[in-house]
N, C-alpha and C positions, 0 to 999 in steps of 0.2 A: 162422501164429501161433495161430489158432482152436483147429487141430487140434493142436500141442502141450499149451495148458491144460485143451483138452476131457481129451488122455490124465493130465493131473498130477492134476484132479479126477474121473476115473476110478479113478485108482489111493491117489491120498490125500484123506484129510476136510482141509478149509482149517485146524484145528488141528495137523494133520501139517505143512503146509507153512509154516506160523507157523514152526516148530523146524527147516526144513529150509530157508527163504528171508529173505534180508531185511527181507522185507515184512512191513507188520505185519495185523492179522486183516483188519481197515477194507479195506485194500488189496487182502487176499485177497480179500473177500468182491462188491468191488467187478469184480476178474477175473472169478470163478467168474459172475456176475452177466450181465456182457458177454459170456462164451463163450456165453451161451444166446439170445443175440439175434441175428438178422438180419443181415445186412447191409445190405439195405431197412431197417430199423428203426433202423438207427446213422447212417446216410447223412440219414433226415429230422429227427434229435434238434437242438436246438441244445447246443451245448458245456457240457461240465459246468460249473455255476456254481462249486463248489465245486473247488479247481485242485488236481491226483495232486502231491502230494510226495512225488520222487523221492529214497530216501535214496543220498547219497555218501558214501564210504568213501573218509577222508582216513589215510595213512599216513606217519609219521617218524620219525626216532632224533632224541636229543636227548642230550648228554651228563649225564652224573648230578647235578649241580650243578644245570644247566637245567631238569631237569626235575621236582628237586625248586622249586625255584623256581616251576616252572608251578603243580606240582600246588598248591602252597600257597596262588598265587591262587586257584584251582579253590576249594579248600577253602573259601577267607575267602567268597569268593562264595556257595559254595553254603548257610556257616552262616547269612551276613546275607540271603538273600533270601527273603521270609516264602514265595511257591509254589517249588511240590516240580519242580525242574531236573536234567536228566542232566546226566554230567562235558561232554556235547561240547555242550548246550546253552550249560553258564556260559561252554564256549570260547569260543562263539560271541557272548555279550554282552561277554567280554572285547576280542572284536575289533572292535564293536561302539562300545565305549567309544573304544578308539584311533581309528579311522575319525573321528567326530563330534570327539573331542577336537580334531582335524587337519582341521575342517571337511570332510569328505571324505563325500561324500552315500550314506548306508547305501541296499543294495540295488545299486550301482555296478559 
């Protein structure tokens, strides 16, 4: 694994791979970081305090009623909540909302 991100940051700066990977800079720079250490030096660390958020890439069709329907939650949410949220964020407190409504213990 070393040796594939050593060649990705050989060949591109971490603002190339912002545009060409998932991940966002934090994460990049957190790689580029770890490819230059040890393997002695990784084996005596304790675990990062701070835990990698790994993003998932969720995919579905939804028929057109549906999804105007969804989007319009998305919308109401996004204008009433005073901080600045992506669309899969407010998804995510939409689901959020259902869970807890249904006593259903969030993080489950």
């Amino acid at each position: 694994m070393l040796q594939v991100s050593d060649h990705l940051f050989q060949s591109f700066d971490g603002d190339d791979l912002t545009l060409l990977l998932p991940d966002d800079k934090k994460q990049i720079a957190q790689l580029e970081r770890l490819s230059h250490l040890e393997l002695d030096e990784l084996s005596g660390q304790e675990s990062a305090k701070e835990e990698l958020k790994v993003p998932v890439m969720l995919s579905f069709v939804l028929d057109e009623p549906e999804a105007k329907e969804l989007n319009l939650a998305l919308d109401l949410l996004l204008n009433k909540e005073k901080r600045n949220l992506s669309r899969s964020q407010a998804l995510v407190c939409l689901a959020r909302f259902y869970l807890e409504s249904h006593q259903v213990p969030v993080g489950v």
